[in-house]
C-alpha positions as CSV (number, residue, x, y, z in Angstrom):
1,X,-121.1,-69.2,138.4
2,X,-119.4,-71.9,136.4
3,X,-120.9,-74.0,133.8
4,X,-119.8,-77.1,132.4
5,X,-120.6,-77.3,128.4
6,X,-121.2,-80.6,127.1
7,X,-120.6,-82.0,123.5
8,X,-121.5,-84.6,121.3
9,X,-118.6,-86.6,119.9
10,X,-116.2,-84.7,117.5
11,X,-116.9,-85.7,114.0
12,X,-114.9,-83.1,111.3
13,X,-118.2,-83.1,108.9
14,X,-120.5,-82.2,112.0
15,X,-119.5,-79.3,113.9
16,X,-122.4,-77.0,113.5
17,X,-123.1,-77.0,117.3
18,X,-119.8,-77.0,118.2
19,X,-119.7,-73.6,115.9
20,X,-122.1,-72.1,117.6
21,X,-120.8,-72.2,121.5
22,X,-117.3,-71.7,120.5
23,X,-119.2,-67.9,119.8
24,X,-121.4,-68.0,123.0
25,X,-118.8,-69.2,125.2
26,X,-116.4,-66.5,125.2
27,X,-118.9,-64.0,125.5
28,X,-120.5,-66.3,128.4
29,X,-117.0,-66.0,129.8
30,X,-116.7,-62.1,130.2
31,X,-119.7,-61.9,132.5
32,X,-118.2,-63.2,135.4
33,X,-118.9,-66.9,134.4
34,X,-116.3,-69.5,134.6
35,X,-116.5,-72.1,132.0
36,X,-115.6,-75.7,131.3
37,X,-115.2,-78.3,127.8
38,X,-116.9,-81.1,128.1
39,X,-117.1,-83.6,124.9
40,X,-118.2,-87.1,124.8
41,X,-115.4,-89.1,123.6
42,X,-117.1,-92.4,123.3
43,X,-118.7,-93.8,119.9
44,X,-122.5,-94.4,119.6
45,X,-122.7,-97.7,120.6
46,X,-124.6,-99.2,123.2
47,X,-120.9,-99.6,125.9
48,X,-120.3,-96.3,124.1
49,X,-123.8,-94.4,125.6
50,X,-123.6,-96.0,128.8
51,X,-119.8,-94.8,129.3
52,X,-120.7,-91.3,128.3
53,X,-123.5,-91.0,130.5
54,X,-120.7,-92.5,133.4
55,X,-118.6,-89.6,131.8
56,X,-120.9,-87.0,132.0
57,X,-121.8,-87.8,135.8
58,X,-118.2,-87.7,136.6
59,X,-117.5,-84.6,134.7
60,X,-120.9,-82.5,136.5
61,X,-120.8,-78.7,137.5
62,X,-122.9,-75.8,139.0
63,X,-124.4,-76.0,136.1
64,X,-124.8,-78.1,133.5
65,X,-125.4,-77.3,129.6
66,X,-126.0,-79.9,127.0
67,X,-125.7,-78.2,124.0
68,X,-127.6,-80.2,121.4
69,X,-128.1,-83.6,119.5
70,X,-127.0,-86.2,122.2
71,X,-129.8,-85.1,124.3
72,X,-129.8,-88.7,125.5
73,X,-127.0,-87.6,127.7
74,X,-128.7,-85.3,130.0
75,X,-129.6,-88.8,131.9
76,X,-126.0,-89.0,133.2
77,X,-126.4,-85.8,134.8
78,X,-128.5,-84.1,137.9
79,X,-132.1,-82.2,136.8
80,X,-132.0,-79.8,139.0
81,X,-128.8,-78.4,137.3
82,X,-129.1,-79.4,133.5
83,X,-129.9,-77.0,130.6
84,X,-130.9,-79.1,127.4
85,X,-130.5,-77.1,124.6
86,X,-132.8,-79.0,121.3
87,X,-132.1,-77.6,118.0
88,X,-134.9,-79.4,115.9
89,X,-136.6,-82.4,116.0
90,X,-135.6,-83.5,112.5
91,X,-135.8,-87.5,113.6
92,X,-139.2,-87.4,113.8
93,X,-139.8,-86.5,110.2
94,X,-137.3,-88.3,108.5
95,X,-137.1,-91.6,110.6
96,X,-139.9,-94.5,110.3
97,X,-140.3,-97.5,111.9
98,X,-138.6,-99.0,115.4
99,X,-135.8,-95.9,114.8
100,X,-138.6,-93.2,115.2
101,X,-139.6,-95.3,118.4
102,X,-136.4,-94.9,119.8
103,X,-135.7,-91.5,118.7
104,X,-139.2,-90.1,120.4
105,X,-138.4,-92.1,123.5
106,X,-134.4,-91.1,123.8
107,X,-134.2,-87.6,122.1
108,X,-137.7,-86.1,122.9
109,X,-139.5,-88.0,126.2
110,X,-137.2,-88.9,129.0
111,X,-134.9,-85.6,128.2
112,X,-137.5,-83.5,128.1
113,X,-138.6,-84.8,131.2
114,X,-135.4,-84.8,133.2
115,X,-134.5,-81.3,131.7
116,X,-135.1,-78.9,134.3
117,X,-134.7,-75.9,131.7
118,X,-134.9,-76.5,127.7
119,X,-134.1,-73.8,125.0
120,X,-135.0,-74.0,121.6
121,X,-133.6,-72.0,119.3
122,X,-136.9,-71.2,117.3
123,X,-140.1,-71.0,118.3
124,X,-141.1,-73.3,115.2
125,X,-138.9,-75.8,117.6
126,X,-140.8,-74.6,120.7
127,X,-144.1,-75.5,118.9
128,X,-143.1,-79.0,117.8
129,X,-142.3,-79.7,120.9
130,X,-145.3,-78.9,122.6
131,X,-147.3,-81.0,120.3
132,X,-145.5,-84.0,122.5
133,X,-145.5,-82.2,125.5
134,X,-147.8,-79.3,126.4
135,X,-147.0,-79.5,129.8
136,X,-143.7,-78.3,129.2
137,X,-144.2,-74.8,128.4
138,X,-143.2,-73.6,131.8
139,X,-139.5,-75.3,131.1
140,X,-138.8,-73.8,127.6
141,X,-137.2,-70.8,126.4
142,X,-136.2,-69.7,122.9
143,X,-132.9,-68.3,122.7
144,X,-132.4,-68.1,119.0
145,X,-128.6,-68.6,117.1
146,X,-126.2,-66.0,117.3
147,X,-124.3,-64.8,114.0
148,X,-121.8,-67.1,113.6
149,X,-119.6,-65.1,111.1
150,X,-117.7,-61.5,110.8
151,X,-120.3,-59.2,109.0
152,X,-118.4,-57.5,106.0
153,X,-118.7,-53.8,105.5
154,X,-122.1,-52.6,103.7
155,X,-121.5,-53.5,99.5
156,X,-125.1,-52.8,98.1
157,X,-123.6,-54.5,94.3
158,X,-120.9,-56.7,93.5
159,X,-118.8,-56.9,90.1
160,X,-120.0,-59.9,88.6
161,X,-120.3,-60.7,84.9
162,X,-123.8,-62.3,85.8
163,X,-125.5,-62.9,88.9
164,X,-124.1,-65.7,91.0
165,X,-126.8,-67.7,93.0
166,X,-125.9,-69.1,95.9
167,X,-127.3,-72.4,97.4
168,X,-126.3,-74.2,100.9
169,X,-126.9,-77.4,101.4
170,X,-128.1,-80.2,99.3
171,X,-129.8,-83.1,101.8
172,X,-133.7,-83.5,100.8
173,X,-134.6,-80.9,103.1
174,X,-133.1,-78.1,101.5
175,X,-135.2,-78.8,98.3
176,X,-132.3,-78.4,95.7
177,X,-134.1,-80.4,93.2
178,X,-136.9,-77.4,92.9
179,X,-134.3,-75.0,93.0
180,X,-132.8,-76.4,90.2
181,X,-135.8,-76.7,87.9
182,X,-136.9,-73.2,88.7
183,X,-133.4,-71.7,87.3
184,X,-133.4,-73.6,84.4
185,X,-133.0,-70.6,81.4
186,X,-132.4,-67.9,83.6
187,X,-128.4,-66.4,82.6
188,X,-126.8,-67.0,86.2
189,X,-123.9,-68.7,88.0
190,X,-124.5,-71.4,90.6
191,X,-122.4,-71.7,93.6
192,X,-123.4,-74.8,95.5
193,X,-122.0,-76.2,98.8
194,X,-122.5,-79.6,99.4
195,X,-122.5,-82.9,97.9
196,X,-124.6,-83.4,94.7
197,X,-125.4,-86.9,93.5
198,X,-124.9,-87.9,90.2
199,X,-128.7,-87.2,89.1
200,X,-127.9,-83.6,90.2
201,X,-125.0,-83.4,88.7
202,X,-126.6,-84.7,85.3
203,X,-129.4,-82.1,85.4
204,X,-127.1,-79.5,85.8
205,X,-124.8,-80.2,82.9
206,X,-128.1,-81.3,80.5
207,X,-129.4,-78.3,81.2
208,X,-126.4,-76.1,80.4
209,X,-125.7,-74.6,83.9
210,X,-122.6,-72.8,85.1
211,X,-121.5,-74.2,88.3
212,X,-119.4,-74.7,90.8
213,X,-119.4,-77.1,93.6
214,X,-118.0,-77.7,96.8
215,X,-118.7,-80.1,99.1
216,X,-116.7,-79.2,102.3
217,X,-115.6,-75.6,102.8
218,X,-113.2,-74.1,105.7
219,X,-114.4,-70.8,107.6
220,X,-112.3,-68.7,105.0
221,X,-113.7,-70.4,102.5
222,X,-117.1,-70.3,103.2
223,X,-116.5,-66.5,103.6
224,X,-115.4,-66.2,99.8
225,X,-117.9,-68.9,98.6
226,X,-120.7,-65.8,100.3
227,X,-118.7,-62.6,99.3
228,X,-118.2,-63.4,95.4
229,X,-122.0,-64.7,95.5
230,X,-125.0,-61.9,94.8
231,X,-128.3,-63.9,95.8
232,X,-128.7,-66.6,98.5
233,X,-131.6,-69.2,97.3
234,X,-132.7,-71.1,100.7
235,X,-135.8,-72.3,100.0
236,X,-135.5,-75.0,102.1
237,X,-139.0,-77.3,103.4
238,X,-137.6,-77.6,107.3
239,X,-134.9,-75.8,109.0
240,X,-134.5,-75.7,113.0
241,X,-133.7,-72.3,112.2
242,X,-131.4,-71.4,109.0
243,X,-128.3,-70.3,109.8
244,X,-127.6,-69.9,106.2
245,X,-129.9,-66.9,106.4
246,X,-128.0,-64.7,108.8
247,X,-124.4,-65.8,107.1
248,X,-125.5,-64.2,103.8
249,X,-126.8,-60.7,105.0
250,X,-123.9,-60.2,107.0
251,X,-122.2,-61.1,103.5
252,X,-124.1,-58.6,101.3
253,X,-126.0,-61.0,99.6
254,X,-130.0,-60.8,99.2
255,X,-132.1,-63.4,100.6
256,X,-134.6,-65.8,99.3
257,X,-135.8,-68.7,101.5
258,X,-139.4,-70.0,102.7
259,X,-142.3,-68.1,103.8
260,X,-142.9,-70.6,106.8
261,X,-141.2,-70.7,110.2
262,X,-138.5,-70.4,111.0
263,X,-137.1,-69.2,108.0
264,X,-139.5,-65.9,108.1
265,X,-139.1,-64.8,111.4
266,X,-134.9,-65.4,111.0
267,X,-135.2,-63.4,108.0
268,X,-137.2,-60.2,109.4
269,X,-138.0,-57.9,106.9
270,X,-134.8,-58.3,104.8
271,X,-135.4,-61.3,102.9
272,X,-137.9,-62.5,99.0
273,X,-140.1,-64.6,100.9
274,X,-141.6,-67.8,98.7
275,X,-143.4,-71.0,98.8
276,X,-141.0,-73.7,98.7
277,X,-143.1,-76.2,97.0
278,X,-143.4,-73.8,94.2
279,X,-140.8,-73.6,91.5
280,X,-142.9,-71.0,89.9
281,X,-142.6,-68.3,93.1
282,X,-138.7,-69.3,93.7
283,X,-138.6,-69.1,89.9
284,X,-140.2,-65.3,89.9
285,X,-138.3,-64.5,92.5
286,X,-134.8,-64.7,91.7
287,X,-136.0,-63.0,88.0
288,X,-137.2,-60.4,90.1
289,X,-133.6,-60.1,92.4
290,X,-131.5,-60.1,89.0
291,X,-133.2,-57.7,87.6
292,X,-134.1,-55.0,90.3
293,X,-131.0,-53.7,92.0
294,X,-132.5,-51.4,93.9
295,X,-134.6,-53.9,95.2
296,X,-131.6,-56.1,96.0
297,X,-129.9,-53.1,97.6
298,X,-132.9,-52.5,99.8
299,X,-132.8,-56.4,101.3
300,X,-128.9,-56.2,101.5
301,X,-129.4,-52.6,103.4
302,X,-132.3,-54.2,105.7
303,X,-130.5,-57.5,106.2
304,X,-127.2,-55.7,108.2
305,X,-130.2,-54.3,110.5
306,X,-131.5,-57.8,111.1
307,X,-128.1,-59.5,111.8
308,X,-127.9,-57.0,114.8
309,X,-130.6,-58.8,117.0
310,X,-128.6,-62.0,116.8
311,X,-125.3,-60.3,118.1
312,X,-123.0,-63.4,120.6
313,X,-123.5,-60.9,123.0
314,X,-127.3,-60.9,123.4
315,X,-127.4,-64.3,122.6
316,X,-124.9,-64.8,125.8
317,X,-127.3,-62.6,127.9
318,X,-129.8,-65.0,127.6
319,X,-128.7,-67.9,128.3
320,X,-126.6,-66.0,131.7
321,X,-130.2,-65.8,132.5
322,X,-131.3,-69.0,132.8
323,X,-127.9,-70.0,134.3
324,X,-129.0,-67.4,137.1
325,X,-131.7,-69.3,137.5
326,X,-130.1,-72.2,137.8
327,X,-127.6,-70.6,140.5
328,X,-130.5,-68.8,142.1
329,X,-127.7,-65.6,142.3
């Protein structure tokens, strides 16, 4: 079989996709499956769509992946041999107006309707998208993310001075702001990644927090930013599936993110599980994570057994299946 993989546009800020096949890919690779690059190099303008879809035609395979985002392209390329891979559909919570219009029509209707298989990679994402389209249920597979990251050996405490809470991401969605009132008084470190605006920035330093900040991290970095941190606070309000989650356990930090989808199922057993409207239960819960090690052991113990069912490998195995059925071999 060969598959041809194609990309959105390389932006340096944006890469999460791009993260994630360049795992899959080479475990793709060593089951017998030849594989090819494809990435749009065109900007997102209206010449620039219509000579990425021309692109994409040229550039066709056995079988054809879109990996995510520019689902608009899968229209440059045949249905009967097009995966569409959809990794949320954020748009249509956060856009308003003539841009939700053309979001629905461009990102949801006439991809899902070309795609001859889609993956998801929650079902949460599965769900939302039969609320647009029930008939597609036949067409749609959840292959979740793989782990992303090398899993450190098993360290049930770390040697810090006090405990250092960890938080990823700061866009609305992540509900920082929450996660900032419910720490307020508690004796911790913060380690943020992202970019904080200068409201943040002022709660943080009128309320007399320890902090550091980063806004863009390297792989090695990002490695250290998780080993020298103890508890990973990710109660976020929507996730396509929270990555995040599965990058600290395989870190040796204990989790605490949302008890709605898909943040619980990603999580398993080995994660606090909390209302993210309430600053109260995130609040109680990292008390609760400072203060018990043995608890905190037990969710660092329990999350290197949950980062096992998101191995590349089994992640690959899925999606060879639906390529087999793609190939009919």
């Amino acid at each position: 079989m060969k598959v041809h993989y194609f990309f959105r546009q390389f932006h340096q800020h944006q890469t999460s996709i791009e993260k994630l096949f360049n795992i899959i890919i080479p475990a793709v690779e060593k089951n017998n499956v030849v594989t090819k690059h494809v990435e749009n190099k065109y900007d997102f303008t209206l010449k620039g769509i219509l000579s990425t879809l021309l692109f994409f035609h040229k550039n066709q395979g056995e079988i054809n992946h879109i990996t995510g985002d520019i689902h608009w392209a899968i229209l440059g390329v045949k249905r009967d041999r097009t995966i569409l891979t959809i990794h949320d559909l954020v748009g249509m919570v956060q856009l308003r107006g003539l841009k939700k219009k053309i979001y629905y029509l461009f990102w949801i209707y006439f991809p899902i309707k070309k795609a001859k298989y889609i993956t998801v990679i929650s079902p949460k994402s599965k769900d939302e998208i039969l609320k647009y389209f029930p008939d597609a249920a036949d067409k749609i597979t959840v292959i979740p993310n793989c782990l992303t990251i090398e899993a450190a050996p098993l360290i049930l405490q770390k040697i810090n001075p006090v405990s250092r809470i960890l938080i990823i991401g700061t866009r609305h969605n992540k509900n920082i702001d929450r996660i900032f009132k419910s720490l307020i008084g508690i004796t911790c470190e913060l380690e943020i990644v992202g970019e904080l605006s200068d409201e943040q920035k002022k709660f943080l330093h009128e309320n007399r927090f320890t902090f550091q900040n980063v806004s863009k991290v390297s792989e090695e970095e990002l490695l250290q930013v998780y080993d020298r941190s103890d508890i990973l606070c990710f109660p976020s309000l929507y996730e396509g599936f929270g990555l995040p989650i599965l990058e600290a356990q395989a870190r040796n930090c204990a989790v605490i993110t949302s008890n709605i989808s898909p943040m619980k199922e990603v999580a398993g057993e080995a994660a606090e599980l909390v209302d993210p409207e309430s600053v109260e239960e995130i609040r109680n819960a990292v008390l609760m994570l400072i203060n018990d090690r043995e608890k905190r052991a037990e969710l660092i113990t329990r999350g290197h057994e949950n980062i096992k069912k998101y191995s590349k490998e089994k992640i690959a195995e899925q999606y060879i299946e639906i390529y087999r059925k793609i190939a009919k071999v």
